[in-house]
C-alpha positions as CSV (number, residue, x, y, z in Angstrom):
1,X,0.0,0.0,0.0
2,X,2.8,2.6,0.7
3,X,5.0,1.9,-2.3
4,X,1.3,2.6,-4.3
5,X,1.1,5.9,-2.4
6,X,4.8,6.9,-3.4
7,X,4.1,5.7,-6.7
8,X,0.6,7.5,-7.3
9,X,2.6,10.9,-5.7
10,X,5.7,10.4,-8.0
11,X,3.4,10.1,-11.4
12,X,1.3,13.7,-9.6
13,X,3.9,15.8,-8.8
14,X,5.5,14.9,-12.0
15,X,2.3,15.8,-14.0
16,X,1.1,19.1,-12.0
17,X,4.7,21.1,-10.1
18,X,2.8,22.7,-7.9
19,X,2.2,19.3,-6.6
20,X,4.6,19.4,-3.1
21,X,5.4,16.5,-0.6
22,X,6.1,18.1,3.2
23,X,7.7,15.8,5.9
24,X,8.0,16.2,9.2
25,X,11.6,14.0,8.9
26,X,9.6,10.8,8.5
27,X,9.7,8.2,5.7
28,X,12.9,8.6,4.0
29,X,13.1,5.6,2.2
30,X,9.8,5.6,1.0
31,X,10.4,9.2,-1.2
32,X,13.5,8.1,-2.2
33,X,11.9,7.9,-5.7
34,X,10.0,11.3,-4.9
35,X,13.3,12.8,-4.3
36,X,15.2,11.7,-7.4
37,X,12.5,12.3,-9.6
38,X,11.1,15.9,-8.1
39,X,13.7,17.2,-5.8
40,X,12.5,20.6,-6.0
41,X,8.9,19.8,-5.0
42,X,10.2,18.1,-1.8
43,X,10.2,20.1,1.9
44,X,11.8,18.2,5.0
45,X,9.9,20.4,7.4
46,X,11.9,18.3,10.4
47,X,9.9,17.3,14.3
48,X,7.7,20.5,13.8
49,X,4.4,19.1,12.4
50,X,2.8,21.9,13.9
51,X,4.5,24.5,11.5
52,X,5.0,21.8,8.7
53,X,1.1,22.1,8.8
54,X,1.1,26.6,8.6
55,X,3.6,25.9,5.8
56,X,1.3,23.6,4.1
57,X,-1.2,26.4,4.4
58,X,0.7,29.1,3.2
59,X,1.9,27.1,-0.1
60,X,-1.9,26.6,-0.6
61,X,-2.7,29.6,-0.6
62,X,-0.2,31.1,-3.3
63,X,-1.6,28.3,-5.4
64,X,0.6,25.0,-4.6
65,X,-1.0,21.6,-3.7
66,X,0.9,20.7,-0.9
67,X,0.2,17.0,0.6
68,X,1.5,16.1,3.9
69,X,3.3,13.2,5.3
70,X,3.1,11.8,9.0
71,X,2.5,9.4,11.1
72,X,-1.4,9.2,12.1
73,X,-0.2,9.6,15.7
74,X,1.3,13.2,14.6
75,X,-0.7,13.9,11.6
76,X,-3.8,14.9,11.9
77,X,-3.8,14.0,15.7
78,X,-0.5,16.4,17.0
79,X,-1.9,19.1,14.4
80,X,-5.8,18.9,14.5
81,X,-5.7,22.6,15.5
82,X,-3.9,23.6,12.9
83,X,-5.8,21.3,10.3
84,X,-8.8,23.0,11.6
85,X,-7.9,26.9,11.5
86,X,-5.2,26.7,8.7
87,X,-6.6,24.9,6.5
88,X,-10.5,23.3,6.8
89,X,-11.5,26.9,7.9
90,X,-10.7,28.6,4.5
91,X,-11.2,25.2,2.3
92,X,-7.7,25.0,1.3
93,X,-6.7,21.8,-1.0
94,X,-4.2,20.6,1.2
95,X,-3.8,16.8,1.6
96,X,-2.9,15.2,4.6
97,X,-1.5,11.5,5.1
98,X,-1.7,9.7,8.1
99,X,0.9,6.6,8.0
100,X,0.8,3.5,10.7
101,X,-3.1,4.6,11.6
102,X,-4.1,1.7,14.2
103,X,-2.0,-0.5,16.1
104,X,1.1,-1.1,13.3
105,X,3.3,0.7,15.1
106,X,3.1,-1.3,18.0
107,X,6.1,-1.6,20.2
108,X,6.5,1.8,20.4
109,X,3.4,2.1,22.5
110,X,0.1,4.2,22.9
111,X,1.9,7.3,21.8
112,X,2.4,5.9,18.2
113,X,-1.1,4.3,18.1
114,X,-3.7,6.0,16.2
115,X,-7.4,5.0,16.9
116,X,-8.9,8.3,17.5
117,X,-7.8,9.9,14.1
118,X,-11.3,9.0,12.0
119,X,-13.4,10.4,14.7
120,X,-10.9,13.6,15.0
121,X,-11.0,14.5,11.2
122,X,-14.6,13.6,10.4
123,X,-16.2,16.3,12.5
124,X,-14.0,18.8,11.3
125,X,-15.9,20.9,8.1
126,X,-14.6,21.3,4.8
127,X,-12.3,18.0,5.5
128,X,-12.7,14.8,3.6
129,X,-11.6,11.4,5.0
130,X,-10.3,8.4,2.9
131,X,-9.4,4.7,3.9
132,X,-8.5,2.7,1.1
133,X,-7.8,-0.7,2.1
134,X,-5.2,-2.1,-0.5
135,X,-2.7,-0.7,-2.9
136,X,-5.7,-0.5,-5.8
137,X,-7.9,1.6,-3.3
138,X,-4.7,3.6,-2.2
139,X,-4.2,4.7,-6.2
140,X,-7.4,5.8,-6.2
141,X,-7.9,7.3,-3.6
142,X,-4.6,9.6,-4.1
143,X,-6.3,10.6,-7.5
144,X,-8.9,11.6,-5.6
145,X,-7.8,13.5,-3.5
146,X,-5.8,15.7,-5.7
147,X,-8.8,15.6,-7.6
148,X,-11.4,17.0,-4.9
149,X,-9.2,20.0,-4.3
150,X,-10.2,20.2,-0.6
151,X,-8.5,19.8,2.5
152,X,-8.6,15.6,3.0
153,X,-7.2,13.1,5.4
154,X,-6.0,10.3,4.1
155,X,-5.5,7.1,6.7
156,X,-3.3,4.8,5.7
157,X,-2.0,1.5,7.5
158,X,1.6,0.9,7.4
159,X,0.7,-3.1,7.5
160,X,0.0,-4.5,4.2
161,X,-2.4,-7.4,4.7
162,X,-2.9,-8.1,1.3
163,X,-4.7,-7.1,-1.9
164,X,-8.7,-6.9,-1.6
165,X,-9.0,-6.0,-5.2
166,X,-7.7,-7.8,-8.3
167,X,-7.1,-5.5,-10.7
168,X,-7.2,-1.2,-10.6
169,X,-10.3,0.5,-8.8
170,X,-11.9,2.3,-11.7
171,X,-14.5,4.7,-11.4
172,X,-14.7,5.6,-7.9
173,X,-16.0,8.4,-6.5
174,X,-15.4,10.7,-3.0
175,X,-18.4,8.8,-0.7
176,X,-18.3,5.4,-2.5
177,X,-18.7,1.9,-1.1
178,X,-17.5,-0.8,-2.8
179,X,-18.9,-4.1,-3.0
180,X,-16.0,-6.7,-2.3
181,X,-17.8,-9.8,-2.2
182,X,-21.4,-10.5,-3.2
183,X,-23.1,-13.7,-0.8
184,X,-26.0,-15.9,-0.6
185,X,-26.8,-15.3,3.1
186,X,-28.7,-11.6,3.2
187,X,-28.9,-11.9,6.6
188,X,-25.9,-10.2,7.4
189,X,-24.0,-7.5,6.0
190,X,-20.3,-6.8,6.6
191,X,-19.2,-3.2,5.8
192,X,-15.8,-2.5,6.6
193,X,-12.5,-0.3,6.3
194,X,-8.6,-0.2,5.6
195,X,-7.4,-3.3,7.5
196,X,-10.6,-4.6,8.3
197,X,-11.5,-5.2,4.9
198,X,-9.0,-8.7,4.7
199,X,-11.0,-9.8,8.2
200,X,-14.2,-9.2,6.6
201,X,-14.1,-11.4,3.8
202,X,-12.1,-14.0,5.9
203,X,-14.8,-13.8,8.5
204,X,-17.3,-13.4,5.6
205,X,-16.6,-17.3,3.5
206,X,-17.9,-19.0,7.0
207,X,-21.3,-17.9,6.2
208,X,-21.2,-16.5,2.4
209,X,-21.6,-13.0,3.4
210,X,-21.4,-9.8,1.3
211,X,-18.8,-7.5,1.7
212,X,-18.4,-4.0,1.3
213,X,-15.3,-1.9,1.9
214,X,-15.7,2.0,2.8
215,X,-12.6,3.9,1.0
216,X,-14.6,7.5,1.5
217,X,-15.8,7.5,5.0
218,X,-16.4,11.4,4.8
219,X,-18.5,12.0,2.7
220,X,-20.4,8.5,2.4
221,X,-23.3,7.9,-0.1
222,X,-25.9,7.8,2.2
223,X,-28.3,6.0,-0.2
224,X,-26.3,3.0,-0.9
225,X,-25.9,2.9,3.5
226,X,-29.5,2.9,3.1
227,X,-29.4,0.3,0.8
228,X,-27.6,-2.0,2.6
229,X,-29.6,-1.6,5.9
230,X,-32.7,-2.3,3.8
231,X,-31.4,-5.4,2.2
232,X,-30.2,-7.6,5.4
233,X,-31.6,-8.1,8.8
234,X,-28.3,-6.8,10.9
235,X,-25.0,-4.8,9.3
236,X,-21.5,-5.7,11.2
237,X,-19.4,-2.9,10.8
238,X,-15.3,-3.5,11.4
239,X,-12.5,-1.1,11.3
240,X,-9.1,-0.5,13.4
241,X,-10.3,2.5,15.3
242,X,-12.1,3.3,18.0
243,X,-15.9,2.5,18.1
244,X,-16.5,5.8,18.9
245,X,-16.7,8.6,16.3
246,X,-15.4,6.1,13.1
247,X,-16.8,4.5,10.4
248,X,-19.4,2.2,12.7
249,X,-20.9,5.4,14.4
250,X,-21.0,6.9,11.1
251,X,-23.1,4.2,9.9
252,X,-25.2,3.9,13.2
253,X,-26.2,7.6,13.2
254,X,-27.3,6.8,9.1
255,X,-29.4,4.0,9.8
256,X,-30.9,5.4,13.1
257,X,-32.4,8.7,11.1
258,X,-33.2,6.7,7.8
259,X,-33.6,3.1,7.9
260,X,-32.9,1.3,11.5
261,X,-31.5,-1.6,11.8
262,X,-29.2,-3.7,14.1
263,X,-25.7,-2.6,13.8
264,X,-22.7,-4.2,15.6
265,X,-19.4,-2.5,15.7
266,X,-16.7,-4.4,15.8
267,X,-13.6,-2.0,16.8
268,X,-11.7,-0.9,19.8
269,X,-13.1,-0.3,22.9
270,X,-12.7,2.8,25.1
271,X,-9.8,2.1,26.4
272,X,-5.5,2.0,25.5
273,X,-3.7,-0.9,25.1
274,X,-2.6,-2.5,28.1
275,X,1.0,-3.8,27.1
276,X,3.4,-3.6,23.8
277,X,3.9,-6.3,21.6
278,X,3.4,-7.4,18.0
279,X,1.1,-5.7,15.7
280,X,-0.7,-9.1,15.9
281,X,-0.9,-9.1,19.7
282,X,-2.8,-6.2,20.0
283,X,-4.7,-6.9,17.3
284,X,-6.0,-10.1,19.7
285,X,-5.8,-7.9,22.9
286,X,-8.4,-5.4,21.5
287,X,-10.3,-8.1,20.1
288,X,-10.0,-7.2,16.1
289,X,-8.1,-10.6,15.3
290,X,-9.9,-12.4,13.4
291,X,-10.5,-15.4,15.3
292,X,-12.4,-13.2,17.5
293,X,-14.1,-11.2,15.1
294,X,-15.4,-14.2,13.9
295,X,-16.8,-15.1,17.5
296,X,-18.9,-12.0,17.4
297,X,-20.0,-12.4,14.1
298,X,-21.3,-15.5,15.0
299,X,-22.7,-14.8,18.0
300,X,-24.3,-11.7,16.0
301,X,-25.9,-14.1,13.6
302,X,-27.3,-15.9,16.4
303,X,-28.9,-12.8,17.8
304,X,-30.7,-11.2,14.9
305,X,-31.8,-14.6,13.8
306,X,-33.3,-15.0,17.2
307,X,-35.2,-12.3,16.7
């Protein structure tokens, strides 16, 4: 997924100059490309995301597209002021990247874990928030975002657990779901984002579920959310982020005004994580594993068919 971000950056700065990548001293390897091929259109902005962020502004304002590289621990959570007042306020197209969101970066503790960042970003105004969950979804979401010309957050998890999609994502649009996997059993619905999107459709072949992944969760096409509650009896929603404010409240407070229906959210719970370890350790310790994912799911099933 990040070699398709530095990829898709490469090909826009080299198409548009006013296209500019600012770092705050983070990711050297992955620009190396960046650097050889548009050295001028790269700023080291060094620990001062803060600033990096004013800068970012600034550049936007005389008419550059800047897009901005962090970790989701720094940016947008260090710099959600400045996201807000420097650039939502006044709409400026400034893009901002949030590397290792969720639990990837996990030896280095709760400081470098991100699970707030969704809810942060969403209820800011003007901003947009993206959260492709392969490299295909990743392409097109960059496009996108250079595309939409408004300030965006872009979440993207360091961990690459695989392609979802076979071939390019053609045709998307800010606020699309896309289906993943069509099944049988329209009792259920999975609807899911970034690194949730692999669990899904694991957890999904047990009982031939459909699967939909959420690359735009701000905006969101309401009507096909609508859809979906209309067409199943219970919608599971899964993401690496808290299950307050992210993509499962977003779908709750849909559902609730429009078309009601049972909605678990499978996410991580109001608390931080208890010890460091592997990214797959805290993965089980917040219960987002998909062993136990599939336990709820199951024990969902066994719900709203009671019912």
């Amino acid at each position: 997924m990040r070699d398709a971000f530095s990829t898709t950056l490469v090909d826009l700065a080299k198409n548009d100059e006013r296209v500019l990548l600012l770092t705050g001293d983070h990711g050297y390897a992955l620009f190396d490309e960046f650097r050889k091929q548009c050295p001028s259109q790269y700023i080291n902005a060094g620990i001062a995301e803060q600033n990096m962020v004013g800068m970012a502004a600034g550049l936007a304002r005389l008419g550059f597209r800047p897009f901005v590289y962090g970790l989701s621990a720094f940016v947008p959570v260090r710099v959600l002021e400045q996201i807000k007042l420097d650039v939502a306020h006044d709409d400026l197209p400034v893009v901002f990247l949030g590397d290792g969101a969720g639990f990837v970066y996990s030896h280095l503790g709760t400081s470098h874990q991100s699970t707030e960042d969704i809810a942060c970003t969403r209820t800011i105004p003007n901003m947009v928030v993206m959260s492709p969950c392969d490299r295909f979804e990743m392409a097109a979401c960059m496009r996108l975002a250079y595309e939409s010309a408004k300030p965006v957050y872009l979440r993207m998890g360091k961990s690459d657990r695989g392609d979802v999609h076979t071939a390019p994502v053609t045709g998307l649009a800010v606020g699309d779901l896309v289906k993943v996997k069509s099944g049988a059993n329209s009792g259920i619905t999975l609807v899911a984002t970034g690194s949730m999107v692999k669990t899904a459709l694991a957890v999904a072949a047990d009982h031939d579920l459909s699967v939909w992944s959420v690359p735009s969760i701000k905006p969101i096409d309401e009507d096909t959310v609508v859809r979906i509650a209309k067409d199943t009896k219970g919608v599971v929603v899964l993401e690496e982020h808290s299950v307050y404010g992210g993509l499962g409240s977003c779908i709750a407070e849909i559902t609730s005004e429009r078309s009601p229906v049972k909605v678990l959210k499978v996410g991580v719970a109001d608390r931080f994580s208890e010890h460091c370890g592997t990214y797959d350790y805290l993965l089980e310790e917040h219960g987002i594993d998909a062993v136990t994912v599939k336990r709820k799911v199951d024990a969902f099933i066994h719900d709203v068919d009671a019912r």
